[in-house]
VMD Tcl script that builds the backbone (N, CA, C; Angstrom):
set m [mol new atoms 354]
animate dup $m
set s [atomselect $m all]
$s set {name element resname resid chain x y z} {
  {N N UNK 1 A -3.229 31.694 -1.000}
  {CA C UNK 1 A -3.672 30.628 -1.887}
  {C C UNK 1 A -3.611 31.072 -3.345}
  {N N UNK 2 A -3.220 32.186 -3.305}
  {CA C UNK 2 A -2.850 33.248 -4.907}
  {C C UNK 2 A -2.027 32.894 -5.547}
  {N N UNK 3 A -0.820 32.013 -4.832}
  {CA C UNK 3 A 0.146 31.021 -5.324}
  {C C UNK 3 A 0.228 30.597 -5.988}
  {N N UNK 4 A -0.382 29.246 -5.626}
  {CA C UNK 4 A -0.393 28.291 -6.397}
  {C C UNK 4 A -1.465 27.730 -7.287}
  {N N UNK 5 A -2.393 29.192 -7.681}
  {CA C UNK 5 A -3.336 29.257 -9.123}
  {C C UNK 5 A -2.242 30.059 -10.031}
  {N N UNK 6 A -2.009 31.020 -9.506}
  {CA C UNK 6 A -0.946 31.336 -10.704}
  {C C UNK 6 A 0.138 30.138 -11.173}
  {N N UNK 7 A 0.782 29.467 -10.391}
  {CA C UNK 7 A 1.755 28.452 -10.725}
  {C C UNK 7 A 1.193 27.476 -11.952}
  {N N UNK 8 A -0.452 27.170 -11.349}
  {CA C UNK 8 A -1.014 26.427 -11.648}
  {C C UNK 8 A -1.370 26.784 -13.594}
  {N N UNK 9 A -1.659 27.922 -13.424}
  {CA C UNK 9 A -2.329 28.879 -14.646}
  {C C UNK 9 A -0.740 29.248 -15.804}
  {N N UNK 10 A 0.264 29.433 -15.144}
  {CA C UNK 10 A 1.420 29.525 -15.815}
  {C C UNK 10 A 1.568 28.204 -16.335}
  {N N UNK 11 A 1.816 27.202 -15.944}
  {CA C UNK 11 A 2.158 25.951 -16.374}
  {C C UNK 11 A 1.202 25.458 -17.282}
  {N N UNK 12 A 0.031 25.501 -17.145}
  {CA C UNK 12 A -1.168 25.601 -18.173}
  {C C UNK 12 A -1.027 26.319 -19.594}
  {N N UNK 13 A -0.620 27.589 -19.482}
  {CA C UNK 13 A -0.759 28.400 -20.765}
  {C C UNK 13 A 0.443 27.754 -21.509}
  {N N UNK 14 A 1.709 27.401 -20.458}
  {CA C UNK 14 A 2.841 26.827 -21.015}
  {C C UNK 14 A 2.845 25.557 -21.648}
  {N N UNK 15 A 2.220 24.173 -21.314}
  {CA C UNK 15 A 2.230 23.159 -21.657}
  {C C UNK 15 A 0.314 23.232 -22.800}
  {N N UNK 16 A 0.077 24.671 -23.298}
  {CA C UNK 16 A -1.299 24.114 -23.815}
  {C C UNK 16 A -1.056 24.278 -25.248}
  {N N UNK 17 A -0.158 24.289 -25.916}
  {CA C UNK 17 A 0.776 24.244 -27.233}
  {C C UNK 17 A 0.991 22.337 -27.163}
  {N N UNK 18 A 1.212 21.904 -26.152}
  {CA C UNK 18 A 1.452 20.521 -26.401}
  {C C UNK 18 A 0.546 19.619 -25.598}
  {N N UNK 19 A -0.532 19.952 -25.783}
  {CA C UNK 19 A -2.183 19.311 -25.284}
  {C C UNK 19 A -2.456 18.267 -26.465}
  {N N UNK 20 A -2.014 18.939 -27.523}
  {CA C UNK 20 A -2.944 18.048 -28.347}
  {C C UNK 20 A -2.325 16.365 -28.986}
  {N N UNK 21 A -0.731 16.674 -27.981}
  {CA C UNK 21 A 0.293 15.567 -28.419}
  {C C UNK 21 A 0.230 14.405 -26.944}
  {N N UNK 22 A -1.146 14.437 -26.143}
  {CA C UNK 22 A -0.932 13.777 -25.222}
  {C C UNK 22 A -1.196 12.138 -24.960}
  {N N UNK 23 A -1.365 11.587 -26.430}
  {CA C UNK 23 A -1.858 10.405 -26.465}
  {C C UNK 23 A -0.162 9.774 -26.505}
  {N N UNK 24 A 0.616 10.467 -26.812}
  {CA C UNK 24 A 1.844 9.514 -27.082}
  {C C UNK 24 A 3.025 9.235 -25.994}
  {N N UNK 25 A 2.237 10.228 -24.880}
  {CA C UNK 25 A 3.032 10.285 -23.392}
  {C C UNK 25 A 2.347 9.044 -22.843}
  {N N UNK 26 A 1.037 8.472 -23.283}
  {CA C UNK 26 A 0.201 7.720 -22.717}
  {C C UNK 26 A 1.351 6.124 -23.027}
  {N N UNK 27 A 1.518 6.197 -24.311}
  {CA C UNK 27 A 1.812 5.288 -25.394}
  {C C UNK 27 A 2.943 4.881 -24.832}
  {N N UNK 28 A 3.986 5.825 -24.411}
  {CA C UNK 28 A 5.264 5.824 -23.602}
  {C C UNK 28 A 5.208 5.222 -22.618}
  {N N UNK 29 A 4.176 5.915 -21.534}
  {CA C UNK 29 A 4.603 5.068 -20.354}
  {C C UNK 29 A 4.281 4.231 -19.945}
  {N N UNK 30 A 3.081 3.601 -20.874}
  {CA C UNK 30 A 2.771 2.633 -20.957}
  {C C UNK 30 A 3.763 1.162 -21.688}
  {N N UNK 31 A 4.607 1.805 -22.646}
  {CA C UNK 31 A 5.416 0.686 -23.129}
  {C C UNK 31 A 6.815 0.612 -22.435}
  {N N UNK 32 A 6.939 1.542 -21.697}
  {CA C UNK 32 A 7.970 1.725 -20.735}
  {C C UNK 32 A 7.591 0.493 -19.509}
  {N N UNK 33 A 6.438 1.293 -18.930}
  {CA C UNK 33 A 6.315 0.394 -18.140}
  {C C UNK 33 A 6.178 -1.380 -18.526}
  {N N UNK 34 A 5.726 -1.770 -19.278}
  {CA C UNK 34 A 5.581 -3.039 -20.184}
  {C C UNK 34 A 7.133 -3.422 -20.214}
  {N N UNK 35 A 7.905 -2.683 -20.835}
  {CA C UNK 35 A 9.531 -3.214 -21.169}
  {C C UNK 35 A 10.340 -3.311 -19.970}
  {N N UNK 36 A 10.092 -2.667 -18.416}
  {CA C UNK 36 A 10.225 -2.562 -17.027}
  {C C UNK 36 A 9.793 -3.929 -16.471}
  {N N UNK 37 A 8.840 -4.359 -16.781}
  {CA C UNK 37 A 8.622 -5.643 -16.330}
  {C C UNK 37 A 8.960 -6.856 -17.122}
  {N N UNK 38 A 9.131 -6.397 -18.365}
  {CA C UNK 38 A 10.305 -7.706 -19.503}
  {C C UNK 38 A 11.663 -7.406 -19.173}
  {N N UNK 39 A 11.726 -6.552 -18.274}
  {CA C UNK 39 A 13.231 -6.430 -18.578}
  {C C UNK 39 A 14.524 -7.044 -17.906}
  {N N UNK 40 A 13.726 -7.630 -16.401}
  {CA C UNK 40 A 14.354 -8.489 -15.381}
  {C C UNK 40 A 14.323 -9.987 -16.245}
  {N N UNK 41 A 13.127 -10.329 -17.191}
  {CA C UNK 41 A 13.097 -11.528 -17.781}
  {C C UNK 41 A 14.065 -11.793 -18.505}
  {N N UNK 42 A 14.387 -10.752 -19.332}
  {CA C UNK 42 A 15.333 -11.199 -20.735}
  {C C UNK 42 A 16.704 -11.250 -20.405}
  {N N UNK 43 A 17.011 -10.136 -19.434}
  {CA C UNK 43 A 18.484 -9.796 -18.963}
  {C C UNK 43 A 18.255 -9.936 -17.171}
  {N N UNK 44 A 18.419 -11.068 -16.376}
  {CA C UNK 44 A 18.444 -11.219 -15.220}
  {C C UNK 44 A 19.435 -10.455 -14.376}
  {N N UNK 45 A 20.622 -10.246 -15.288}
  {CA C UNK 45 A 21.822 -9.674 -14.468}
  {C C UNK 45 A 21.632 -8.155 -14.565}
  {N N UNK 46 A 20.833 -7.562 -15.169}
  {CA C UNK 46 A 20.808 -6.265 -15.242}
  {C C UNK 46 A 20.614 -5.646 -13.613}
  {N N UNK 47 A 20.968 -4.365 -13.994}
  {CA C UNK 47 A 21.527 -3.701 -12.529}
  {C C UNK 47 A 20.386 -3.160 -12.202}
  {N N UNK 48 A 19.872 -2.684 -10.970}
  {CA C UNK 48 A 18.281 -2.856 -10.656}
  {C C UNK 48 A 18.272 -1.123 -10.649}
  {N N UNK 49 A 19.154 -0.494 -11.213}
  {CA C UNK 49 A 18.650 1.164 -11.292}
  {C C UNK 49 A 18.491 1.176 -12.499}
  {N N UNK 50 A 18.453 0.206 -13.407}
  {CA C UNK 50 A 18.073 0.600 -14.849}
  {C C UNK 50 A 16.711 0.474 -14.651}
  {N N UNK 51 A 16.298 -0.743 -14.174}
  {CA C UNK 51 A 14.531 -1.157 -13.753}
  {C C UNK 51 A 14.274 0.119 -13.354}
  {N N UNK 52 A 14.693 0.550 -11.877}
  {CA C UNK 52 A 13.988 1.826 -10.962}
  {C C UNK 52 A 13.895 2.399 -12.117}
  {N N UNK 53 A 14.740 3.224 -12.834}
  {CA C UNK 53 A 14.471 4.248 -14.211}
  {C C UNK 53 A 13.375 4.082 -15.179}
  {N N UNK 54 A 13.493 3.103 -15.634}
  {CA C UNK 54 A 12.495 2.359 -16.175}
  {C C UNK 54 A 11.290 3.042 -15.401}
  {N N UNK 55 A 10.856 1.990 -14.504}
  {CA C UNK 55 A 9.334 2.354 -13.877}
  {C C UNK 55 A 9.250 3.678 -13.499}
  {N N UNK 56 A 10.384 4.382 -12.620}
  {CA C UNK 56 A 10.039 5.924 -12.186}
  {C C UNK 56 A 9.825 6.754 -13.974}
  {N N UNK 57 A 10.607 6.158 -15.068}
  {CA C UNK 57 A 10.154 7.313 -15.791}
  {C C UNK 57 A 8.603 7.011 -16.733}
  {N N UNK 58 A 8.572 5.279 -16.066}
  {CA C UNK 58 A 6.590 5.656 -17.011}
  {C C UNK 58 A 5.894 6.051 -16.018}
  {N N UNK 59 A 6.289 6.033 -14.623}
  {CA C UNK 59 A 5.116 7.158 -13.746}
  {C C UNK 59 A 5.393 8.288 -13.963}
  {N N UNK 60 A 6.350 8.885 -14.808}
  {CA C UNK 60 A 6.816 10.472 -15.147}
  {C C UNK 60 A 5.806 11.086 -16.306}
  {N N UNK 61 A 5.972 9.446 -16.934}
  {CA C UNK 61 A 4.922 10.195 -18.682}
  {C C UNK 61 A 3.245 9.662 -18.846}
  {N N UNK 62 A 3.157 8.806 -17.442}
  {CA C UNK 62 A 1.970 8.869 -17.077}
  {C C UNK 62 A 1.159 9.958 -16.508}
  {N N UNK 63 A 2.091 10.675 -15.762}
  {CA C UNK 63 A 1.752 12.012 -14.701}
  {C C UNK 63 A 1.591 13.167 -15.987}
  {N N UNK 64 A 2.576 12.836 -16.741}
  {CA C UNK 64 A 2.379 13.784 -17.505}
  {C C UNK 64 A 1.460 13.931 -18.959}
  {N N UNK 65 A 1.001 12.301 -19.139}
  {CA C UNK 65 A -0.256 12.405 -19.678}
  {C C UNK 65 A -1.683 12.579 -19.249}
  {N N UNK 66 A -1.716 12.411 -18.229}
  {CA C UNK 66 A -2.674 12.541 -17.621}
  {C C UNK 66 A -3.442 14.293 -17.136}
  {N N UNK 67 A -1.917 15.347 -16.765}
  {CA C UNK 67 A -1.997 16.374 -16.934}
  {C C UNK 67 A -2.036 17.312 -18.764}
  {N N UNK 68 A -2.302 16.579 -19.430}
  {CA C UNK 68 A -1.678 17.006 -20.821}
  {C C UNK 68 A -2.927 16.947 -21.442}
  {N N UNK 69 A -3.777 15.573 -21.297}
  {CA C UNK 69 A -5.145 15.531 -21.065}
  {C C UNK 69 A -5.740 16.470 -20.335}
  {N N UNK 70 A -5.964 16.585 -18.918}
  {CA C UNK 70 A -6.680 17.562 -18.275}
  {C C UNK 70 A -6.653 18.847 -19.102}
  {N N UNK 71 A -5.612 19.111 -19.514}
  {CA C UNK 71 A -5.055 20.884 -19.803}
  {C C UNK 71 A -6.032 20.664 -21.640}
  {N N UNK 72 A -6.058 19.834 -22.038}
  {CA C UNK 72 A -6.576 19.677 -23.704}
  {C C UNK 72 A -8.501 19.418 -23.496}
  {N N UNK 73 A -8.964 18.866 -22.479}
  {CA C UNK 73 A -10.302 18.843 -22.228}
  {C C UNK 73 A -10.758 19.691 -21.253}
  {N N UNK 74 A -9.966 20.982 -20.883}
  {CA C UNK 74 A -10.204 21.926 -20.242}
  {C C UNK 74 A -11.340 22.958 -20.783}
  {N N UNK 75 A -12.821 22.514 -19.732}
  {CA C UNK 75 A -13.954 23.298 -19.918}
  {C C UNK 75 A -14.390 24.135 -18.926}
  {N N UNK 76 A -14.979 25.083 -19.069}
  {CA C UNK 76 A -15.216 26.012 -17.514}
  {C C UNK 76 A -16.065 24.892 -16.324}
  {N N UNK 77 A -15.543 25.682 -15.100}
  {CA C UNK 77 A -16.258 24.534 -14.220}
  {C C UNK 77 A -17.622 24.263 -13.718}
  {N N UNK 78 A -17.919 23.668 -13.642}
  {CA C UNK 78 A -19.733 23.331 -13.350}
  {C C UNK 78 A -20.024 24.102 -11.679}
  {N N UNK 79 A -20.895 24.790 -11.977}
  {CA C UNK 79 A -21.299 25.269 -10.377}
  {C C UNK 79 A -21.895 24.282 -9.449}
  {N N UNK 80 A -21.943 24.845 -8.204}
  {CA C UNK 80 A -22.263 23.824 -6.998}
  {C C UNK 80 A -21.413 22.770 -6.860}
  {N N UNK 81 A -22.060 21.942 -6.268}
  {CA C UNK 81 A -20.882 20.913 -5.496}
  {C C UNK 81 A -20.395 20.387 -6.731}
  {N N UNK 82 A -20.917 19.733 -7.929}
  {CA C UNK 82 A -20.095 19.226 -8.826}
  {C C UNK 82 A -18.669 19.695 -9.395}
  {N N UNK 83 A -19.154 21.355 -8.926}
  {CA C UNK 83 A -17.698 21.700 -9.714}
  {C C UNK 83 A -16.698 22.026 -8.840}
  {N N UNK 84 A -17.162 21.907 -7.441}
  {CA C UNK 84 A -16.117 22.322 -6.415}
  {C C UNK 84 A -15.666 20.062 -6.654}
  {N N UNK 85 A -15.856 19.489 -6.795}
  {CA C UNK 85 A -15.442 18.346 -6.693}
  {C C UNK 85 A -14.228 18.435 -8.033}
  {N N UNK 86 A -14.815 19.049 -9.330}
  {CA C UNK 86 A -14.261 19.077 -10.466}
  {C C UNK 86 A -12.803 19.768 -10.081}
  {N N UNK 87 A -13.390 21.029 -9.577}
  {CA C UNK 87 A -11.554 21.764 -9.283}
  {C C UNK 87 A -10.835 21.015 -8.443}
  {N N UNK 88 A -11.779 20.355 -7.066}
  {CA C UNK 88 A -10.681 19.300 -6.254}
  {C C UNK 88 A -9.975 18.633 -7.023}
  {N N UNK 89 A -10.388 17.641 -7.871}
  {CA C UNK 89 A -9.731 16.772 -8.854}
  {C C UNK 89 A -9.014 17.044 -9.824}
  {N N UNK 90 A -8.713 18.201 -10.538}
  {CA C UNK 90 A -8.148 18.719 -11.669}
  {C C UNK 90 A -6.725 19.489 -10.723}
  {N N UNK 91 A -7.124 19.931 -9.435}
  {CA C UNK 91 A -5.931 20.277 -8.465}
  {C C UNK 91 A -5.260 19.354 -8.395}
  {N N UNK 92 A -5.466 18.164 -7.731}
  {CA C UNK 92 A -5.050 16.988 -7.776}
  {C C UNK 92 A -3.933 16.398 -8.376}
  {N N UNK 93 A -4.899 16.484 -9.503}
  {CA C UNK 93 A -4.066 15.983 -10.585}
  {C C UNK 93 A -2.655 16.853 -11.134}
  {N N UNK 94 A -2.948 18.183 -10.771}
  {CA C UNK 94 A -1.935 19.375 -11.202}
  {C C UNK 94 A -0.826 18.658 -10.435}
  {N N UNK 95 A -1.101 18.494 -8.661}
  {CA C UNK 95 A 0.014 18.657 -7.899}
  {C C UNK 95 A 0.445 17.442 -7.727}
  {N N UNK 96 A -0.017 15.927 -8.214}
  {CA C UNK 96 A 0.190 15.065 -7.893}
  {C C UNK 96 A 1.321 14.975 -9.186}
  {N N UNK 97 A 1.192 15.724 -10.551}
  {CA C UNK 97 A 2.010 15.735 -11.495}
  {C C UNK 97 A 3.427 16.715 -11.141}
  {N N UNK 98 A 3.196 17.583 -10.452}
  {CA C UNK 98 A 3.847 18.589 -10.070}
  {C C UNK 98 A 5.582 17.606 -8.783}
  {N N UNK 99 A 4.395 17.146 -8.152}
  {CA C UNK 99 A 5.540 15.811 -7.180}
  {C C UNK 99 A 5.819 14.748 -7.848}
  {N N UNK 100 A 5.370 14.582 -8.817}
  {CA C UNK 100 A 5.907 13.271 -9.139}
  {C C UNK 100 A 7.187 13.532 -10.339}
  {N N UNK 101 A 6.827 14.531 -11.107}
  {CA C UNK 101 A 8.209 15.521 -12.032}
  {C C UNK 101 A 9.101 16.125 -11.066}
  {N N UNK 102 A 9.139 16.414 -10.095}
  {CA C UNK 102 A 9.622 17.009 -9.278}
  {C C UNK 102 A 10.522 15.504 -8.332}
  {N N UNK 103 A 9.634 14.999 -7.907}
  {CA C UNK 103 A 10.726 13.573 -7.300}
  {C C UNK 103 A 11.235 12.587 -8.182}
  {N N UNK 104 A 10.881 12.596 -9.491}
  {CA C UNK 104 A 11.410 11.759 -11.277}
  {C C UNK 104 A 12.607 12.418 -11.602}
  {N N UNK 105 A 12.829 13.952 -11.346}
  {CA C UNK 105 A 14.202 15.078 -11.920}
  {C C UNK 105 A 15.507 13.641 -10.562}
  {N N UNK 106 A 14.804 14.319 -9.386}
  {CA C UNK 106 A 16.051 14.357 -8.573}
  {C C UNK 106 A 16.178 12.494 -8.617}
  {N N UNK 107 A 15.700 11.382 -8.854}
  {CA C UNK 107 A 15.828 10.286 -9.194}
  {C C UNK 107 A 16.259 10.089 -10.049}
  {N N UNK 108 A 16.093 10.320 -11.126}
  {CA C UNK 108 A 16.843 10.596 -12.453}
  {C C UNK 108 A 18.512 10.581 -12.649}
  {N N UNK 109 A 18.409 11.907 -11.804}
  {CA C UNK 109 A 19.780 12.677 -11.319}
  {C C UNK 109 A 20.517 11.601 -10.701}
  {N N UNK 110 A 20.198 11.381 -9.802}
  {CA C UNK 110 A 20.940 10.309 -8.725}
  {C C UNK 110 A 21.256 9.166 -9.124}
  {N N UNK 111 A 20.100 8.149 -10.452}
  {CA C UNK 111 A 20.510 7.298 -10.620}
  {C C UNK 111 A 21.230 7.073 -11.809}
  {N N UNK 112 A 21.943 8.653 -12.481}
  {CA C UNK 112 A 22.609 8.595 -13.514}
  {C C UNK 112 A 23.706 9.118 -12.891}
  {N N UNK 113 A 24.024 10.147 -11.623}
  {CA C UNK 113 A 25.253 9.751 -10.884}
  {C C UNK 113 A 26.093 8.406 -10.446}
  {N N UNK 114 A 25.340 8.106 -9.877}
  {CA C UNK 114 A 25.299 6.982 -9.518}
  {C C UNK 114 A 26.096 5.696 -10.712}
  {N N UNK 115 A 25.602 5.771 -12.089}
  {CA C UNK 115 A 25.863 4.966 -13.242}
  {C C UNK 115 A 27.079 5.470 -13.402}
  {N N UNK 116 A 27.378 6.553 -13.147}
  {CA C UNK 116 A 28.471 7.367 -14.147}
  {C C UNK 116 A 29.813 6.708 -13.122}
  {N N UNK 117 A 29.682 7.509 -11.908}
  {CA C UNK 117 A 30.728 7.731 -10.830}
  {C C UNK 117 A 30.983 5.912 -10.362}
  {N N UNK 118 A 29.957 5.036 -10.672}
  {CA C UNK 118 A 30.093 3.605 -10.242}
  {C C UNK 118 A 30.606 2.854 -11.255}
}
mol reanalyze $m
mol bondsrecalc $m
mol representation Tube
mol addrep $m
């Protein structure tokens, strides 16, 4: 389980230089997602992997505001059950960001193959 605190703790020290820029990942995927759902309105014929892109990449800069936050309001953890709940949730959030950048790369990938080679 030595693993994946170090993974956890590397990626931390790495992304805590850009903690304090996490309101504008918010801002992103939030207007991403907003322009994802105008976007079938304005242009009906549009091809439906621009949409998928669209929405998969504001769950990308959602995941990743949300971890960008955690890592910028990072306080030691509260003892007893509160803080074993606190690390559950701050894990959570690590690995739920961790799969969702991780399944956003190879979607990404595919649906810009996909554009290119079609």
């Amino acid at each position: 389980m030595e693993a994946p605190v170090q993974i956890k703790q590397r990626l931390f020290s790495a992304l805590t230089p850009l903690a304090k820029w996490h309101a504008p990942f918010g801002y992103i995927g939030t207007g991403l997602f907003a322009g994802s759902i105008l976007l079938p309105l304005v242009n009906p014929q549009l091809d439906a992997q621009w949409w998928l892109l669209c929405i998969s990449l504001s769950a990308g800069f959602w995941a990743t505001y949300a971890l960008l936050k955690q890592i910028q309001d990072h306080r030691p953890k509260p003892a007893g059950l509160v803080g074993w709940f606190v690390g559950l949730w701050h894990t959570l959030i690590f690995w739920a960001w961790l799969l969702v950048a991780s399944l956003l790369l190879v979607l990404v990938v595919k649906l810009l193959l996909f554009v290119i080679f079609n």
